[in-house]
LUMVO-424510 format. One line per 3 residues: for each residue x, y, z of N, C-alpha, C. Coordinates in pm, 1 decimal, decimal comma. Example, Ala and Ser with C-alpha at 12.3 -4.5 7.8 and 13.67 -1.06 7.14 Angstrom:
1319,0 -569,0 780,0 1230,0 -450,0 780,0 1320,0 -330,0 780,0 | 1285,0 -225,0 708,0 1367,0 -106,0 714,0 1290,0 3,0 787,0;
//
This chain:
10634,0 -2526,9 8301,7 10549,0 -2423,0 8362,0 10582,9 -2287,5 8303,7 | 10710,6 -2243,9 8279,3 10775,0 -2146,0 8180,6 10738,8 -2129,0 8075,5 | 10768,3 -2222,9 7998,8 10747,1 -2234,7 7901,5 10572,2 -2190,1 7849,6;
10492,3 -2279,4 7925,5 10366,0 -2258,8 7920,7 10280,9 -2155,2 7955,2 | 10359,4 -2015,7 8042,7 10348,7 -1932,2 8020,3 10373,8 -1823,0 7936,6 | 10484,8 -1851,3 7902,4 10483,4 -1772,1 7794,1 10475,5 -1794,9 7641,1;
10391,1 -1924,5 7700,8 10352,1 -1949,8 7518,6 10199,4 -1812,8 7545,6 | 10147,8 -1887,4 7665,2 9984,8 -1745,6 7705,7 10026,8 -1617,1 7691,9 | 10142,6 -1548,0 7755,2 10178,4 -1417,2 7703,6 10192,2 -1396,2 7566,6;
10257,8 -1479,0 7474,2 10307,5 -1474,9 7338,8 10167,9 -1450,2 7263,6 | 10031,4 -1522,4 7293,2 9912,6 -1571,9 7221,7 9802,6 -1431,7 7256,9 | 9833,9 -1373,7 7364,2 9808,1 -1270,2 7386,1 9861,1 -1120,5 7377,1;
9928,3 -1088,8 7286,7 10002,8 -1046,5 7288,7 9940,8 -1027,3 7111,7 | 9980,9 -1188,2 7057,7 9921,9 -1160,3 6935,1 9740,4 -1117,9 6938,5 | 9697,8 -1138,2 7008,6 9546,6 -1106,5 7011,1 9529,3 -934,3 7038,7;
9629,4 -859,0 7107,5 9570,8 -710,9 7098,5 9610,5 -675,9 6949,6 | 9691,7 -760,1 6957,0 9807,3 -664,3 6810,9 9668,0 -689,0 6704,1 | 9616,4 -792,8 6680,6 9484,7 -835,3 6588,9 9397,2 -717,1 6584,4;
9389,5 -712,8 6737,5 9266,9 -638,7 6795,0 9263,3 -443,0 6677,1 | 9388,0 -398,0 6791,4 9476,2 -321,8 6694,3 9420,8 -297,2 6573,8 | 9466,5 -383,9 6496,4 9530,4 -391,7 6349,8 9336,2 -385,5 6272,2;
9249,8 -449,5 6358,0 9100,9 -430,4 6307,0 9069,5 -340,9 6317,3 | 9099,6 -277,8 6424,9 8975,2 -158,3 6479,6 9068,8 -24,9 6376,5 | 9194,5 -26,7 6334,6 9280,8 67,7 6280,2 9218,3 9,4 6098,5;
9221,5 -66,0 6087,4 9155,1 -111,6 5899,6 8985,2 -128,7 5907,0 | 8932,1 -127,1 6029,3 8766,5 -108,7 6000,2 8784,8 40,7 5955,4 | 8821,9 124,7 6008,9 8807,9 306,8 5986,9 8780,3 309,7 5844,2;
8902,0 258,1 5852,2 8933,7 296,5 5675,6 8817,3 178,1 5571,3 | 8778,8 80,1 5630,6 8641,1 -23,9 5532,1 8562,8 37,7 5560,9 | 8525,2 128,6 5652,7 8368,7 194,2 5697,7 8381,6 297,9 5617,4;
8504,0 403,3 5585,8 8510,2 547,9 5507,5 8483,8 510,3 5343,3 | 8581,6 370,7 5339,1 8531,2 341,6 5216,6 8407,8 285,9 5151,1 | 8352,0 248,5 5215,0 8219,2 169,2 5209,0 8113,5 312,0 5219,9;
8133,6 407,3 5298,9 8010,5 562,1 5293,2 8064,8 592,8 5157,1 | 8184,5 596,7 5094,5 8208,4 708,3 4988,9 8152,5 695,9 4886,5 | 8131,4 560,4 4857,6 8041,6 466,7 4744,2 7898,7 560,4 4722,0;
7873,9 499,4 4864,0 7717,5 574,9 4890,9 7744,3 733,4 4876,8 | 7786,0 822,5 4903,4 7788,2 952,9 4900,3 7775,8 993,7 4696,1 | 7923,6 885,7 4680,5 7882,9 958,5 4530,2 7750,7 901,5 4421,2;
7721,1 778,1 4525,2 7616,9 733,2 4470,3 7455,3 850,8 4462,4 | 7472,7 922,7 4630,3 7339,0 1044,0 4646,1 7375,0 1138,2 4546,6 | 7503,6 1175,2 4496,6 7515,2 1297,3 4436,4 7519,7 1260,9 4277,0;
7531,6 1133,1 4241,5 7524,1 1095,8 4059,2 7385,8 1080,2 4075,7 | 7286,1 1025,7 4174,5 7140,5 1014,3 4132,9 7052,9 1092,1 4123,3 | 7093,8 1246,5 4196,6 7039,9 1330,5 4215,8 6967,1 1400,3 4024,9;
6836,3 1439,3 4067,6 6760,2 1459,1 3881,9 6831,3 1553,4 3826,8 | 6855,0 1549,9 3710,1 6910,8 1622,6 3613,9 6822,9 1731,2 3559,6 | 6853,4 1849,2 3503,1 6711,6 1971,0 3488,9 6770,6 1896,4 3328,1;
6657,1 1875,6 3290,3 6627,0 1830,1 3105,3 6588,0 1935,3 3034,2 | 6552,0 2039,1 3121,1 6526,6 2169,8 3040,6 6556,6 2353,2 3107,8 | 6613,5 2442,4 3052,7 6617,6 2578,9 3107,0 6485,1 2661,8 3089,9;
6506,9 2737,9 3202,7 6396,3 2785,8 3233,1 6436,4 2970,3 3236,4 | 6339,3 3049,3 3123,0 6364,4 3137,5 2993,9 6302,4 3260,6 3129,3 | 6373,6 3372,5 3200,8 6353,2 3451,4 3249,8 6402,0 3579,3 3222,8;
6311,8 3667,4 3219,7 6391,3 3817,9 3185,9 6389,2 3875,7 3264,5 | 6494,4 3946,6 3288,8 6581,6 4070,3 3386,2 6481,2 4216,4 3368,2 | 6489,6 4219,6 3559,6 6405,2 4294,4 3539,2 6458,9 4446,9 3575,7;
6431,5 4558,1 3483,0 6478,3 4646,2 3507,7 6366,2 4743,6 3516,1 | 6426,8 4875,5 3609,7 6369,5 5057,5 3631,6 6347,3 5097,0 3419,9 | 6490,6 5040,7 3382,1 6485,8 5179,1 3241,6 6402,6 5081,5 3155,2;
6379,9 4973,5 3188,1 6312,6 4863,2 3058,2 6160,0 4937,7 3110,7 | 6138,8 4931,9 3199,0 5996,8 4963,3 3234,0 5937,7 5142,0 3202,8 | 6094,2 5232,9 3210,3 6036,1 5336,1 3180,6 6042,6 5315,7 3004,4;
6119,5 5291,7 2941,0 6121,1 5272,9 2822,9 5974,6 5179,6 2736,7 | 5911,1 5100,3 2795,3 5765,1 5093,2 2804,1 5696,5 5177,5 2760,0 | 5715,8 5256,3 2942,2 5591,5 5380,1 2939,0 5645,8 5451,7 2858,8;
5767,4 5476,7 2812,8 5782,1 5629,4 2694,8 5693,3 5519,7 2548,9 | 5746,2 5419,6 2520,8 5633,3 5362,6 2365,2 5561,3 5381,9 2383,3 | 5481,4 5346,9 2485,7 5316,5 5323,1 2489,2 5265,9 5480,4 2497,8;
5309,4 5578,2 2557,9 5312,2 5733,6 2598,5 5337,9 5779,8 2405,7 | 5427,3 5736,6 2314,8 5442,7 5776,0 2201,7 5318,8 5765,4 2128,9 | 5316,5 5568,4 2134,9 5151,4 5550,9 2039,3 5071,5 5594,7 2063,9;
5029,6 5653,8 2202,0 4872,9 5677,5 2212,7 4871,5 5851,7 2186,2 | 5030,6 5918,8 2122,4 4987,3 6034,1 2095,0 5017,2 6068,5 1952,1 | 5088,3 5973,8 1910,6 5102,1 5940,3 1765,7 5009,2 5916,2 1667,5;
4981,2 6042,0 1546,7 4880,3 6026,5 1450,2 4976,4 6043,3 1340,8 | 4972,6 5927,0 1252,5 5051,6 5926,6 1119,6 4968,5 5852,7 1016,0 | 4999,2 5855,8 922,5 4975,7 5793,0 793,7 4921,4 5660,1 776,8;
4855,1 5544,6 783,4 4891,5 5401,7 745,1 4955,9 5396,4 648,5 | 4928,3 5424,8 525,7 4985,7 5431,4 414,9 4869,7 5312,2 316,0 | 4935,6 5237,6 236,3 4924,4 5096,9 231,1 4913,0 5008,3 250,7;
5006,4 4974,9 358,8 4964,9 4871,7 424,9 4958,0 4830,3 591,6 | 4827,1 4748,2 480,9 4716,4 4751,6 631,8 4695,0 4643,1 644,5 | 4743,4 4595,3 746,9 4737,3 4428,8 799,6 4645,0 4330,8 797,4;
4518,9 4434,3 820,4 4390,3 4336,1 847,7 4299,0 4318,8 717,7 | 4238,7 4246,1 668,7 4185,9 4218,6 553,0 4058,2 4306,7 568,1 | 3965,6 4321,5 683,0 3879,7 4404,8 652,3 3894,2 4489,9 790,6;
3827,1 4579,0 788,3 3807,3 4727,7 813,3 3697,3 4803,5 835,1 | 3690,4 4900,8 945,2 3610,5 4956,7 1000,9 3635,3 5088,1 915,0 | 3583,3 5159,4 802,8 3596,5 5276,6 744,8 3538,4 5369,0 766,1;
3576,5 5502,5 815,4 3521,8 5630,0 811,6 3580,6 5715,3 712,1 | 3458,1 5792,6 622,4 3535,8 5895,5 519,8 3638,3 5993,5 621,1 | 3630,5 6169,0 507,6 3690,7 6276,7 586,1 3601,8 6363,1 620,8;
3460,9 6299,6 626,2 3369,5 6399,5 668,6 3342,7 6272,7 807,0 | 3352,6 6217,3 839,4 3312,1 6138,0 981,8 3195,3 6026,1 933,6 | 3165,2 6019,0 788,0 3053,6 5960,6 776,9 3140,8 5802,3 795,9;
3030,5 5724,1 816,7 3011,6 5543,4 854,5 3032,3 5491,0 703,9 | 3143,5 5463,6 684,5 3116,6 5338,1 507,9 3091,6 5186,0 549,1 | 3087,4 5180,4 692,2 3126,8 5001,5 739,6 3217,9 4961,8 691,4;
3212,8 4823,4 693,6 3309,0 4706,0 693,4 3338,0 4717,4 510,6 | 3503,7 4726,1 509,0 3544,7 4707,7 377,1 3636,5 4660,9 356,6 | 3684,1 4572,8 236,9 3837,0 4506,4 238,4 3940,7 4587,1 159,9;
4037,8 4557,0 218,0 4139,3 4675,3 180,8 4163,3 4702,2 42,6 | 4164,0 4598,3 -22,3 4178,4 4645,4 -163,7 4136,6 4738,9 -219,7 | 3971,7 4738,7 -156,9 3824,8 4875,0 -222,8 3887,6 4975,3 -123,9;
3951,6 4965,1 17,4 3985,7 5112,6 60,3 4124,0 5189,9 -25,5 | 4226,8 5067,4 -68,9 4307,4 5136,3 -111,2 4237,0 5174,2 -234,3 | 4183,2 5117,5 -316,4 4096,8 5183,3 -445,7 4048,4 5336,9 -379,8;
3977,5 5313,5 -294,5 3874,3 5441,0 -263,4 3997,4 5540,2 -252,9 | 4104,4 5518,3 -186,7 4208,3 5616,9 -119,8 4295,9 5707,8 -253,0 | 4300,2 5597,9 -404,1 4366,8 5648,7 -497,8 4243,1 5749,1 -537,0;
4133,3 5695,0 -567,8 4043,8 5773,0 -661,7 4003,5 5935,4 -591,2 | 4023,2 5923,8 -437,1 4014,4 6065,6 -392,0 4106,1 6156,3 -315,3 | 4247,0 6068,0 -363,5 4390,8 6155,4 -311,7 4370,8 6178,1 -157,1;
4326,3 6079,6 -83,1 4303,2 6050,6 31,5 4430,0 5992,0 147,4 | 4449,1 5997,4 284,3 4524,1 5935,5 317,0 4456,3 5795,0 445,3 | 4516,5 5712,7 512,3 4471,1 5591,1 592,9 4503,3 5665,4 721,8;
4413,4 5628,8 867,1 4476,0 5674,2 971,8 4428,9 5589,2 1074,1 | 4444,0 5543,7 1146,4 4380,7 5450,0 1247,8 4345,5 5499,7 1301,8 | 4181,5 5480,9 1351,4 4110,6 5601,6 1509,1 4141,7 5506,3 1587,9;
4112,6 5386,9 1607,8 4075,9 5292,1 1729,1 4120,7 5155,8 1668,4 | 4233,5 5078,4 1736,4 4285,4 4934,9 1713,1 4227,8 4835,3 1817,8 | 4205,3 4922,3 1941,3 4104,9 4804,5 2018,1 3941,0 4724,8 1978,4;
3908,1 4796,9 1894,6 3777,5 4731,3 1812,4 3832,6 4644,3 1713,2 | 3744,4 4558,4 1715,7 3717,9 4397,4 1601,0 3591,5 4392,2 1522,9 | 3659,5 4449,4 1400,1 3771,5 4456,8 1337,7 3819,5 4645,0 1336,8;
3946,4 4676,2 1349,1 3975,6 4849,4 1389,1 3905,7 4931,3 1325,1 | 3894,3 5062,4 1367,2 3855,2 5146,9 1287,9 3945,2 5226,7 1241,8 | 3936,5 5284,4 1060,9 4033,1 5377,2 1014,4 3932,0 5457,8 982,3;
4041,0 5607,9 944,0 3930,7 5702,9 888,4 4044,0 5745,6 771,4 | 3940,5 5773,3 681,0 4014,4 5857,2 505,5 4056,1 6044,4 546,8 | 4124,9 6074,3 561,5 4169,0 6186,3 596,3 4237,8 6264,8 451,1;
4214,0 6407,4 434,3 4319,1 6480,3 366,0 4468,7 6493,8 464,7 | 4546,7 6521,5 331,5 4692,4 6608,1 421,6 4693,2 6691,8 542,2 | 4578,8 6813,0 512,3 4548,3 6904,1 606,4 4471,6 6831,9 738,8;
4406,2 6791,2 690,8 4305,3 6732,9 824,2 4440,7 6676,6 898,8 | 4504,1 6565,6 853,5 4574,5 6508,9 972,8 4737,5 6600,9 1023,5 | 4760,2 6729,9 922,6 4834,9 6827,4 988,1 4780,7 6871,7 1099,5;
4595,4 6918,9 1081,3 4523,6 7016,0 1168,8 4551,6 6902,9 1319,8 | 4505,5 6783,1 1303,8 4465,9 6685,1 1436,6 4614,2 6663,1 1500,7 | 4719,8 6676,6 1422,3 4843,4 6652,6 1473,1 4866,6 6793,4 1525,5;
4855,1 6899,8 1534,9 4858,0 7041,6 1603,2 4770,9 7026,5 1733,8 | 4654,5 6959,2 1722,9 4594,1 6947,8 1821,8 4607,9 6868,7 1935,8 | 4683,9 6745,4 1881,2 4710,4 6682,6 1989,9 4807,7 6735,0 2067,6;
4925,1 6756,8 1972,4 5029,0 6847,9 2030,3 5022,7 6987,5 2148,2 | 4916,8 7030,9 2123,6 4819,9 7154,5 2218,6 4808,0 7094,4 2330,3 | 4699,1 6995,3 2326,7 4640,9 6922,3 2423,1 4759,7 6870,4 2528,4;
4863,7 6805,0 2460,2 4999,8 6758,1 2525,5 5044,5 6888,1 2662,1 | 5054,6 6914,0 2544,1 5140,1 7047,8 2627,0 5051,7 7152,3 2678,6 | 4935,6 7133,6 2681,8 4860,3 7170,2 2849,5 4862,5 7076,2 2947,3;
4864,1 6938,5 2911,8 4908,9 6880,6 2996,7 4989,5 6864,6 3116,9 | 5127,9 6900,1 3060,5 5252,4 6938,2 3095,4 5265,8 7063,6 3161,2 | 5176,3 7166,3 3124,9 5210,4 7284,2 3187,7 5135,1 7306,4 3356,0;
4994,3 7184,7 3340,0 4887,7 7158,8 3405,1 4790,0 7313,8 3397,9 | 4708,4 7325,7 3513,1 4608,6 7404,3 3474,5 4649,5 7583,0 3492,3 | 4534,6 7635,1 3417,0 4572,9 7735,3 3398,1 4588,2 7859,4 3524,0;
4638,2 7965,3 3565,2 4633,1 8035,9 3709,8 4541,6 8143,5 3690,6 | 4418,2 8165,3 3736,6 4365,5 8268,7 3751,2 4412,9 8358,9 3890,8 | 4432,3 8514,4 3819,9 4457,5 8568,9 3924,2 4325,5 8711,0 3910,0;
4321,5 8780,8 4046,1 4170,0 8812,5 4100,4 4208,4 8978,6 4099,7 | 4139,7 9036,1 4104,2 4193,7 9174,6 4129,0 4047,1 9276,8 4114,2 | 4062,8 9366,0 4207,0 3876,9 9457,9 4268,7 3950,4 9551,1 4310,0;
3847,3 9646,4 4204,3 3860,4 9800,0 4284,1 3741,2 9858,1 4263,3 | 3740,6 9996,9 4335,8 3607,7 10066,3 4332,9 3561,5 10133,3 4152,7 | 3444,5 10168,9 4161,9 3398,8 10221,4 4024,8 3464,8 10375,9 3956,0;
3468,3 10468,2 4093,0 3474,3 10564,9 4092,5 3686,5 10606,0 4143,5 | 3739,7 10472,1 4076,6 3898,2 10487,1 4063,7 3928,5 10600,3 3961,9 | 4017,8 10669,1 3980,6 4145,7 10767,8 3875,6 4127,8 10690,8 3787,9;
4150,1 10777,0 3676,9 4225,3 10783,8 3537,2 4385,0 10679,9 3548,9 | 4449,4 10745,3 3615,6 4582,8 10701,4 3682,5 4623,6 10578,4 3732,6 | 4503,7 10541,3 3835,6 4546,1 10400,7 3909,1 4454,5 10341,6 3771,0;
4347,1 10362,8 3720,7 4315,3 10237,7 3644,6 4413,2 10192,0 3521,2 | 4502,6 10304,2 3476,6 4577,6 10228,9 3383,9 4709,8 10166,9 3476,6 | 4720,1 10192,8 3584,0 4821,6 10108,4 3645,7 4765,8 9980,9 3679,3;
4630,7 9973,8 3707,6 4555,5 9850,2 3673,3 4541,3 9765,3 3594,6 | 4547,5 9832,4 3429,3 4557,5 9827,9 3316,3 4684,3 9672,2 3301,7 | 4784,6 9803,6 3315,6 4932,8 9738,6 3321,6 4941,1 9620,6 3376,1;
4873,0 9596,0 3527,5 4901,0 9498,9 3562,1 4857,5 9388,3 3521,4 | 4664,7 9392,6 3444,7 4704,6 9261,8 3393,2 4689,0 9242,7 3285,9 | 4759,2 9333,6 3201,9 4837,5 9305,7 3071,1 4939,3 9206,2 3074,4;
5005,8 9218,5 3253,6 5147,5 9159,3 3250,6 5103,8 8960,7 3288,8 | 4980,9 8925,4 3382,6 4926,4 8864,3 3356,0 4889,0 8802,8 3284,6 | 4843,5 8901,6 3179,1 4746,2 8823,3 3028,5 4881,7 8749,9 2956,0;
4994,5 8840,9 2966,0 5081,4 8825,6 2843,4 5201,0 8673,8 2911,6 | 5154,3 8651,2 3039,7 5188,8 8507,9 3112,6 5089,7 8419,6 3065,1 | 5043,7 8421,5 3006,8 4840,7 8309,7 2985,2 4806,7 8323,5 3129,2;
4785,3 8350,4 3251,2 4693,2 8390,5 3286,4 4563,6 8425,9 3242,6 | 4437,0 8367,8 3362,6 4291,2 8439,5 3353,7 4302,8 8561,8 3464,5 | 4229,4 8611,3 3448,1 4209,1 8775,3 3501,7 4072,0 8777,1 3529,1;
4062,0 8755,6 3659,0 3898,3 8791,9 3702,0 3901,8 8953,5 3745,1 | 3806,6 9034,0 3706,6 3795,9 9183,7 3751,9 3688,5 9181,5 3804,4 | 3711,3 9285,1 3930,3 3522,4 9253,9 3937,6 3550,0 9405,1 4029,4;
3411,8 9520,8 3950,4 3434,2 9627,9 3968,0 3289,6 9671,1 4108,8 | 3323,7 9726,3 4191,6 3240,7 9764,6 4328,8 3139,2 9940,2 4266,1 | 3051,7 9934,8 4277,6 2969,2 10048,0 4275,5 2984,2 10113,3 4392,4;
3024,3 10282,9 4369,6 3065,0 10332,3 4469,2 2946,4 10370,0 4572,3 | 2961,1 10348,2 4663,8 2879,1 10381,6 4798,1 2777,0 10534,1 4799,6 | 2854,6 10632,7 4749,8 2838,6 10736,9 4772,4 2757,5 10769,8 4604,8;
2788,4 10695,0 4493,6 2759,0 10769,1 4377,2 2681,1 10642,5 4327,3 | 2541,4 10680,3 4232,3 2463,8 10574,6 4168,6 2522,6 10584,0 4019,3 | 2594,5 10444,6 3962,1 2668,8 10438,2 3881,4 2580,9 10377,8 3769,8;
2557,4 10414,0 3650,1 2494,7 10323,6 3572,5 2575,5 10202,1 3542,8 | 2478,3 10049,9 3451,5 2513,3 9969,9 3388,2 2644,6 9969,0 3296,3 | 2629,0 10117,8 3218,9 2682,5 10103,5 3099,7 2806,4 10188,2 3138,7;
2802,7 10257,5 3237,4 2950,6 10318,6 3285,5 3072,3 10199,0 3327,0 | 3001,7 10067,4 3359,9 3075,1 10016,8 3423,2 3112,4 9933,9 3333,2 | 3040,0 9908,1 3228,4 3146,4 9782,1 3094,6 3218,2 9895,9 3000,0;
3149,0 10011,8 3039,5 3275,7 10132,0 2935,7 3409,6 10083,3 3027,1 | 3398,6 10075,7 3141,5 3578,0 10067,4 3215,3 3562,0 9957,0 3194,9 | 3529,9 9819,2 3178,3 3607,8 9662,8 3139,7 3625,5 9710,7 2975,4;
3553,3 9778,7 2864,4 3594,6 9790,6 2791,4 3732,3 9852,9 2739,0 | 3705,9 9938,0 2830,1 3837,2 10046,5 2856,0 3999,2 9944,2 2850,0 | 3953,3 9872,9 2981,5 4100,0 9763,5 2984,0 4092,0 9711,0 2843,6;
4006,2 9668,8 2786,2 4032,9 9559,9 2671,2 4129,3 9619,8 2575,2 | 4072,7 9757,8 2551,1 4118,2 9791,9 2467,4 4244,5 9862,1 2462,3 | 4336,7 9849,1 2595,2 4480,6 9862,7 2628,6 4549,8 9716,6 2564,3;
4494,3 9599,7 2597,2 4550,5 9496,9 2525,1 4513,8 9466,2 2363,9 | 4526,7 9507,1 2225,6 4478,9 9475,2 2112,7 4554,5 9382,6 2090,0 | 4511,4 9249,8 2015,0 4543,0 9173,3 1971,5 4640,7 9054,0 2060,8;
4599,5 9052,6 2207,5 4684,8 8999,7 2311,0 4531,2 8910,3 2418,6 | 4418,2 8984,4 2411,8 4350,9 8966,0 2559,3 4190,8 8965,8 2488,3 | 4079,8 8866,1 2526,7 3979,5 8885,5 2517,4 3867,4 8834,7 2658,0;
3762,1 8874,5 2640,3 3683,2 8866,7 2708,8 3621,0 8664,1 2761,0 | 3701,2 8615,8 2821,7 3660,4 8505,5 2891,2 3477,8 8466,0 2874,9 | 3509,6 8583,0 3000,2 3312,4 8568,9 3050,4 3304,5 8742,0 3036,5;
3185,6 8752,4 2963,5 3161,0 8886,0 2938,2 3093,2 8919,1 3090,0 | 3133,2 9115,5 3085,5 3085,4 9177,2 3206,9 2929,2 9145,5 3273,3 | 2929,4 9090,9 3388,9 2799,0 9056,1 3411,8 2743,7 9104,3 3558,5;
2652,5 9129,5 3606,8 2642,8 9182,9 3746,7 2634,8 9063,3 3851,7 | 2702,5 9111,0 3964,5 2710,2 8987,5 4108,2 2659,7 9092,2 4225,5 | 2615,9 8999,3 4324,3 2578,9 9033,8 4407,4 2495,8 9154,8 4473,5;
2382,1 9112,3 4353,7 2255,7 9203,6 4368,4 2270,7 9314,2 4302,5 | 2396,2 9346,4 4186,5 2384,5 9457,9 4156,5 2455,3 9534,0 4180,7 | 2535,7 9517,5 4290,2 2573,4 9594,4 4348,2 2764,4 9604,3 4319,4;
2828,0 9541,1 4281,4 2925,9 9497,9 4153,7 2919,7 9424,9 4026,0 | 3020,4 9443,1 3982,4 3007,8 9370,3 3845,9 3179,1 9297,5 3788,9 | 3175,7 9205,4 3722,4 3251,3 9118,4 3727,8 3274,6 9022,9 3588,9;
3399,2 9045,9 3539,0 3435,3 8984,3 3415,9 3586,0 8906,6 3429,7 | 3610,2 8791,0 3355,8 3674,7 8748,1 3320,0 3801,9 8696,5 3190,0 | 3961,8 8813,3 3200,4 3998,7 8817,3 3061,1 4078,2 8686,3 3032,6;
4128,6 8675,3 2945,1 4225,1 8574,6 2893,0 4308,8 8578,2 2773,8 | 4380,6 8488,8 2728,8 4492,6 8534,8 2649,8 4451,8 8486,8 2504,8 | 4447,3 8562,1 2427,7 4380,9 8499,4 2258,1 4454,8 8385,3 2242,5;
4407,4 8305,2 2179,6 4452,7 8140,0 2094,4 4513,0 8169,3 1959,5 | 4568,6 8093,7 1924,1 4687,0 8069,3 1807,6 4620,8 8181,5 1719,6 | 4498,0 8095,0 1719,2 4406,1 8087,2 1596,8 4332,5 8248,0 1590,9;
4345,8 8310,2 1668,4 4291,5 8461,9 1752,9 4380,5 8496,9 1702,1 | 4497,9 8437,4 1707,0 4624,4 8579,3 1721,5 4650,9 8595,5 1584,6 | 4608,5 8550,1 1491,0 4625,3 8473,0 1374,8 4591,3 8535,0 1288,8;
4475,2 8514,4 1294,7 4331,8 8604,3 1242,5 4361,2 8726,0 1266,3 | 4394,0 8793,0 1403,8 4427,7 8919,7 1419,2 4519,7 8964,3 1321,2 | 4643,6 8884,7 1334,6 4763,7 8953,4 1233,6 4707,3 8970,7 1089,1;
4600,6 8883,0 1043,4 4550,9 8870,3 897,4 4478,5 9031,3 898,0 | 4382,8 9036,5 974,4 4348,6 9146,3 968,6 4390,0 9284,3 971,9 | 4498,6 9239,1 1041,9 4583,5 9396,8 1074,8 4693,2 9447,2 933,4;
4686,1 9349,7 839,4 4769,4 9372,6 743,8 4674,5 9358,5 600,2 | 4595,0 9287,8 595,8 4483,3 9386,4 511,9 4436,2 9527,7 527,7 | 4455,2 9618,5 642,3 4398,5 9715,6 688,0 4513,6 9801,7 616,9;
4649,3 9761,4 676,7 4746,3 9793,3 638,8 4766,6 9816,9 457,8 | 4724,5 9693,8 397,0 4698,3 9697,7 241,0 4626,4 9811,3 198,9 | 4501,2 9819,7 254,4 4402,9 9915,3 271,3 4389,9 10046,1 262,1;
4501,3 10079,3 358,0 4550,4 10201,8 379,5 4627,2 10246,9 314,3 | 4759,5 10184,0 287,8 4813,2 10219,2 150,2 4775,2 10258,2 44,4 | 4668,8 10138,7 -36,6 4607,8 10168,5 -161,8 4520,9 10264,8 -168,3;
4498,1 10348,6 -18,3 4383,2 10463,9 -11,1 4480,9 10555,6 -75,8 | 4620,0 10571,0 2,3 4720,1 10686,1 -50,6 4728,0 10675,5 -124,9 | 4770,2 10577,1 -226,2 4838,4 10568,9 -321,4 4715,7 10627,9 -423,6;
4596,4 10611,4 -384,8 4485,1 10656,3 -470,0 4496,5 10818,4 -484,5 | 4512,6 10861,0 -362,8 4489,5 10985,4 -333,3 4666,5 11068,1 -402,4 | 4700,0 11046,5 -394,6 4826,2 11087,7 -442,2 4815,4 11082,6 -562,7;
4760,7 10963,9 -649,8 4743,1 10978,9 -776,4 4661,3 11069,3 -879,1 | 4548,4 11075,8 -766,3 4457,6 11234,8 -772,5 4530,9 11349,2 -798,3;
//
């Protein structure tokens, strides 16, 4: 009866220890059995067979853009020789139409009249060039340059200024002064002169005083909009401004022929 019990304790005894010993080595067959699978999801996963070509995007790449594109479209130079496209939209240096020509006959045409190449327009098919002298594309390169730089400065300031007809000697050249100081800023100068109440002023009294100012500024100020009457007559009203290159230019040419002029009068007279 002893005995036979503790053979049942002994048999049980071995059965937790089993028990045990499975449930402690399943852990470890179940961890090993996922790991398979795990590196199996991560080796099957698709491979990229190809890179994919992106550029960085930058503020200075984009202003550096707008400064090229801001260069070419104010850029007038030379072609020279060579000219990419086999034929051609040709204009002489007078603006006339030659049509469609292949470069060979333009570079021919370009030797036989000491001519230069210039591109007007690359958005037309096939572009247009024009045959230019040296000077011509000095003159158009001054001009654009002008044009630029009104740009930049933006528009021009007119400033306004009214007085009566029957002003001093005194205040009108302090008038004078002032927009000399104006003119000599580029300022416009609107004047606009009032007929006095009390006195009937003629026409011609009143462009003698806009003439009057003009002729405090020589070689600095001209007449915008010549003296004209407003408001029934009853004032009058002009607009000055500041001479152009090409004004001031001409002026100096003239003022030193006069100068020549005058000399060779003395020198005449002295020789007498």
């Amino acid at each position: 009866m002893a005995a036979s019990l503790l053979n049942r304790l002994i048999l049980q005894a071995v059965k937790t220890e089993n028990n045990c010993i499975r449930r402690c080595f399943s852990k470890h067959i179940i961890i090993k059995k996922e790991a398979p699978a795990q590196l199996f999801l991560i080796a099957s996963g698709p491979r990229l067979s190809y890179l994919i070509h992106t550029k960085g995007f930058s503020t200075e790449d984009t202003q550096d853009e707008k400064k090229n594109q801001k260069k070419s479209s104010t850029t007038f130079s030379n072609t020279g020789r060579k000219i990419s496209e086999r034929i051609i939209h040709v204009f002489d240096e007078n603006g006339n139409d030659l049509g469609l020509m292949h470069r060979a006959n333009v570079i021919r045409l370009m030797d036989e009249r000491d001519l230069r190449l210039v591109q007007r327009n690359s958005s037309t098919d096939p572009p247009e060039y024009q045959l230019m002298t040296g000077v011509q594309i000095h003159q158009e390169r001054l001009r654009l340059r002008e044009k630029e730089n009104r740009q930049k400065t933006g528009p021009t300031v007119t400033k306004e200024l009214t007085f009566s007809s029957n002003i001093a000697q005194h205040d009108l050249n302090t008038k004078s002064k002032q927009i000399q100081q104006w003119i000599e800023k580029k300022y416009k100068v609107q004047v606009t002169i009032k007929k006095s109440k009390n006195a009937d002023v003629p026409e011609n009294k009143m462009e003698e005083i806009f003439n009057q100012i003009l002729q405090t500024m020589p070689g600095l100020a001209a007449f915008l909009t010549k003296p004209q009457a407003v408001k029934g007559g009853r004032a009058f009203t002009c607009v000055f401004r500041h001479l152009s290159k090409k004004e001031e230019k001409a002026y100096e040419d003239g003022q030193k022929s006069y100068n020549l002029d005058d000399e060779n009068g003395n020198d005449r007279e002295l020789s007498v």
